[in-house]
C-alpha positions as CSV (number, residue, x, y, z in Angstrom):
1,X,87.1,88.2,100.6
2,X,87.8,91.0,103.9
3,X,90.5,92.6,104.1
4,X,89.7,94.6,106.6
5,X,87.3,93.7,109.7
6,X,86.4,96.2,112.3
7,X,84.6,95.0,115.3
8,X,83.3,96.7,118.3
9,X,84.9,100.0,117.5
10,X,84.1,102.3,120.1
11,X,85.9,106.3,120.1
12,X,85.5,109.9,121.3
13,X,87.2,112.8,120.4
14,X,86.9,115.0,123.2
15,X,83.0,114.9,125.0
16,X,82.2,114.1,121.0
17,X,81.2,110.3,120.7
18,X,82.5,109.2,116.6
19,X,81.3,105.8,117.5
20,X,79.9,102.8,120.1
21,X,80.3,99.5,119.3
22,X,80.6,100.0,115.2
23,X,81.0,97.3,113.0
24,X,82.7,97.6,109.4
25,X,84.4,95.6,106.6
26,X,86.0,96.3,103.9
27,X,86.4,93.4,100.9
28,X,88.2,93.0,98.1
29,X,87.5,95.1,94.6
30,X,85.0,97.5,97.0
31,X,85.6,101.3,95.9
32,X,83.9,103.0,99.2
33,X,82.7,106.8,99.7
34,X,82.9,107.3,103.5
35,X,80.2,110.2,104.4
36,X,78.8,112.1,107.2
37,X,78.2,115.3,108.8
38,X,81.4,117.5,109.9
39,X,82.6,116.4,113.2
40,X,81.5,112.2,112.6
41,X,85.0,110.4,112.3
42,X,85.3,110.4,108.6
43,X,89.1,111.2,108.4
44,X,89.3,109.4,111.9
45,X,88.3,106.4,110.8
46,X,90.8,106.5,108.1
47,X,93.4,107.3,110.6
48,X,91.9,104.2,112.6
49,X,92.6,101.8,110.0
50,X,96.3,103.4,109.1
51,X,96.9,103.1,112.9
52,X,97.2,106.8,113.9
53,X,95.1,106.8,116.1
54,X,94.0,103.7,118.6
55,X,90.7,103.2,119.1
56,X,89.0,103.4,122.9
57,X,88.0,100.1,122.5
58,X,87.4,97.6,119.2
59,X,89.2,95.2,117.3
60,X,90.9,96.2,113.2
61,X,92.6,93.3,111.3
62,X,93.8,93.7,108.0
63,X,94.0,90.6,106.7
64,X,98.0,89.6,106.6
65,X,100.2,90.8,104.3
66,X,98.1,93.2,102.7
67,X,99.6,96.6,101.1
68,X,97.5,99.7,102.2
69,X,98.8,103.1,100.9
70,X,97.8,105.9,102.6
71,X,97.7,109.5,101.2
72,X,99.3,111.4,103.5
73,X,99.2,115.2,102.0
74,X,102.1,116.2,104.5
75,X,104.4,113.3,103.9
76,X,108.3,114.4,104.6
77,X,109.9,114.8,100.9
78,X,113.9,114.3,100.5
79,X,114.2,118.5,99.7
80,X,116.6,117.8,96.7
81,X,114.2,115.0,94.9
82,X,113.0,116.2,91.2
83,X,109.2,115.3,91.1
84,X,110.6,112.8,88.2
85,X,112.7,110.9,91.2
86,X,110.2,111.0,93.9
87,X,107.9,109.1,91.2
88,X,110.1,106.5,90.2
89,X,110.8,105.9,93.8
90,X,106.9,104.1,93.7
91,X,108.8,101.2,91.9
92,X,112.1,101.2,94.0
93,X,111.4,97.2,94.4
94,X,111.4,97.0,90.5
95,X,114.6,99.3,90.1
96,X,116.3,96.6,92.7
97,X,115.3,93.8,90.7
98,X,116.5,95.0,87.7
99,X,120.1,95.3,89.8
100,X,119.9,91.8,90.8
101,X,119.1,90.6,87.1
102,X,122.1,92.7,85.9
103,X,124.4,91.1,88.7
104,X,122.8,87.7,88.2
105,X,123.7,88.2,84.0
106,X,127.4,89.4,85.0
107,X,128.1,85.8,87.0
108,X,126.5,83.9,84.0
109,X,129.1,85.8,81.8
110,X,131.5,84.7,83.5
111,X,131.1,81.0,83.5
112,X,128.5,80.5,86.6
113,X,125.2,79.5,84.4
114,X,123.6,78.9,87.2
115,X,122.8,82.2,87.2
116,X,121.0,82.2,83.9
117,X,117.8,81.2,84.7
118,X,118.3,83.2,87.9
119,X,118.4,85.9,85.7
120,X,116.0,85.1,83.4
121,X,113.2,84.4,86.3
122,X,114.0,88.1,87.5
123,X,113.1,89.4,83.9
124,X,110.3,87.2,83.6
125,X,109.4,89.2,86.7
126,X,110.0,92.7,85.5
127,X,107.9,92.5,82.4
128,X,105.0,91.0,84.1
129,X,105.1,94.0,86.1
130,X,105.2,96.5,83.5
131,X,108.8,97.7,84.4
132,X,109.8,98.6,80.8
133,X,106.8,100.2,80.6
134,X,107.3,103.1,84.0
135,X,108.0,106.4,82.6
136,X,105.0,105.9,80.7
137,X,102.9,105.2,83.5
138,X,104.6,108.2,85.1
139,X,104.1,110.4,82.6
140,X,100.1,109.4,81.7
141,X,99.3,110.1,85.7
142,X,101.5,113.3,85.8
143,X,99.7,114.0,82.9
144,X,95.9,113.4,84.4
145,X,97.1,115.3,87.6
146,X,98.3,118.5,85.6
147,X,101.5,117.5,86.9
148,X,103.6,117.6,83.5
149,X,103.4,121.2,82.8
150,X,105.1,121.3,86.1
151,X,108.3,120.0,84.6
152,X,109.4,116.6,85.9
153,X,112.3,117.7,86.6
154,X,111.0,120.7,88.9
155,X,112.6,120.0,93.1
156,X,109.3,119.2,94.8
157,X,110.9,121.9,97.5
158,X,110.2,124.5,94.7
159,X,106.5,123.7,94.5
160,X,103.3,125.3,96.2
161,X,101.8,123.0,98.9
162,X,98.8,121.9,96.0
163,X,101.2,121.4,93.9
164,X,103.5,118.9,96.5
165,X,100.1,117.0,97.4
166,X,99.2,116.2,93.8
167,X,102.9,114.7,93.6
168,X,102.2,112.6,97.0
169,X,98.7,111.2,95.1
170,X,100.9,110.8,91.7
171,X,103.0,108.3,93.2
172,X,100.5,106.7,95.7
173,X,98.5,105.8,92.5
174,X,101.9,104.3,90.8
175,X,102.3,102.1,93.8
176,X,98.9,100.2,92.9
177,X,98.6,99.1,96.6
178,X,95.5,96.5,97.3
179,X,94.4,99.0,99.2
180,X,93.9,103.2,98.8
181,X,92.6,105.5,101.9
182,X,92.6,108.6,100.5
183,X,91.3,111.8,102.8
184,X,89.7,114.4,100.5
185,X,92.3,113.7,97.3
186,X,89.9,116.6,95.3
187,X,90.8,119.1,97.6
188,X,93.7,120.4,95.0
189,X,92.4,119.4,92.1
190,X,90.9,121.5,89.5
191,X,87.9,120.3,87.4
192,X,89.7,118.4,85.0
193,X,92.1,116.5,87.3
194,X,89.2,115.5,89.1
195,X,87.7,113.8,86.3
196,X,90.7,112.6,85.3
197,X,91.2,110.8,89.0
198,X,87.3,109.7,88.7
199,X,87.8,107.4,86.0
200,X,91.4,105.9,87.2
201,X,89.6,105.2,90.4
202,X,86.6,103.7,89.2
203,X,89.0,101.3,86.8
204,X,90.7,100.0,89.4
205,X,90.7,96.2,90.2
206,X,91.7,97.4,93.8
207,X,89.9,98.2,97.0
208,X,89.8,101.9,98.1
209,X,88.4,104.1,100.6
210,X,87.7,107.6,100.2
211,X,86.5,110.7,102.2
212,X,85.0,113.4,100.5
213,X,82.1,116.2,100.2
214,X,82.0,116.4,96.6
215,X,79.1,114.0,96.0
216,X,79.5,114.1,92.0
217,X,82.9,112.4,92.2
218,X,81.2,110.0,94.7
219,X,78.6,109.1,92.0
220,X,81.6,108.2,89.5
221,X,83.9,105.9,91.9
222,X,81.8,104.6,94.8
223,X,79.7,100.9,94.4
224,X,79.7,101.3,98.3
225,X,78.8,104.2,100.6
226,X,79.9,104.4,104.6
227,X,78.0,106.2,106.6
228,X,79.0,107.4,109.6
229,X,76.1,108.6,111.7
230,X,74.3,108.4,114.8
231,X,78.1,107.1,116.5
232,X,77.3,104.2,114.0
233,X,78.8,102.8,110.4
234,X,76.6,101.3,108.0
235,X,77.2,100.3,104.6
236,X,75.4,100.9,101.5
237,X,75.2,98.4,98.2
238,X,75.2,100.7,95.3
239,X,76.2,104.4,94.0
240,X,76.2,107.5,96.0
241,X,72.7,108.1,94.5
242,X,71.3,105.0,95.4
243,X,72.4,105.5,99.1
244,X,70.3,108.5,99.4
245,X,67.3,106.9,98.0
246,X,67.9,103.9,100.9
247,X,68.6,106.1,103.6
248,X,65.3,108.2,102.9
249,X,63.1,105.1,102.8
């Protein structure tokens, strides 16, 4: 199923044509490497589907209601948030849920049982979304981002600009969005965290888009390569590997 359809995209940056008349989908489950040579429209294609930029000409449709999250490395940060409270904000629909269910229990105590099930449905809710379960998941992808030895209770305004860009791709990855566009997310990440971030990627159940140069990490999380080239996009079936071997022949 598409959740994304690009038609007709035509754009130039400059005297530079990125693309003329470029087709591209993306569907559901489909972890995509984006390549090209420097100067091709990698990152502006990803600013393309965010809406950054507007196209010259071309049609993008998400399909409706979809959730993209974008990782944006330069993303304004509250300067007082702990790391710990700039995570938890990833489930701030969950946290208000969990307000309503408290509320909804209050009126039941006091004679309205109405609100029981009311309350009950809201739980119901909660655990099928793991709520019970969040500083776990917050600590397990601080963890695989070398975030923890950070301290999560370290003001993100304290923190080295690697350091603050990790945090923005710790909590993109909490949201679980049905859609990632990440722009070179190995940039500030060391060895480990990179494998670390390999295999989260390549476990997910939802779509993703990434940019990047580092063609091992591409092997690990890509079933679908982009290639941006000749002011065209063309999709591959396969691994990064197996893209090379069709573009040869």
């Amino acid at each position: 199923m598409s959740l994304l359809e690009i038609e007709g995209l035509t754009h130039s940056f400059g005297e530079n044509l990125l693309y003329k008349n470029a087709d591209f989908s993306l569907n559901r489950g489909e972890h995509i490497g984006v390549v090209g040579q420097n100067g091709t429209g990698k990152s502006t294609l990803i600013k393309i589907c965010t809406e950054q930029i507007m196209p010259d000409a071309g049609r993008v449709t998400w399909q409706p209601n979809t959730s993209v999250g974008y990782l944006d490395q330069y993303a304004e940060i509250e300067k007082d948030m702990t790391m710990q409270s700039f995570l938890k904000s990833a489930f701030s629909s969950l946290y208000q849920l969990e307000r309503e269910m408290a509320m909804a229990y209050e009126k039941a105590a006091m004679g309205d049982m109405e609100y029981l099930s009311l309350a009950a449905k809201h739980q119901e809710q909660l655990e099928i979304h793991d709520f019970y379960s969040i500083d776990t998941q917050i600590e397990q992808v601080a963890n695989g981002l070398g975030l923890l030895a950070i301290g999560l209770d370290r003001p993100i305004d304290q923190m080295s600009g690697g350091q603050r860009a990790k945090v923005i791709l710790a909590k993109l990855l909490l949201e679980k969005p049905e859609v990632l566009l990440l722009d070179e997310p190995t940039n500030f990440l060391d060895k480990e965290h990179i494998t670390w971030l390999s295999d989260y990627l390549s476990g997910l159940d939802n779509a993703f888009m990434v940019v990047s140069h580092d063609y091992a990490f591409l092997e690990k999380i890509a079933n679908r390569i982009c290639d941006i080239d000749n002011d065209s996009i063309t999709k591959y079936y396969g691994t990064y590997s197996e893209f090379l071997r069709k573009k040869r022949f």
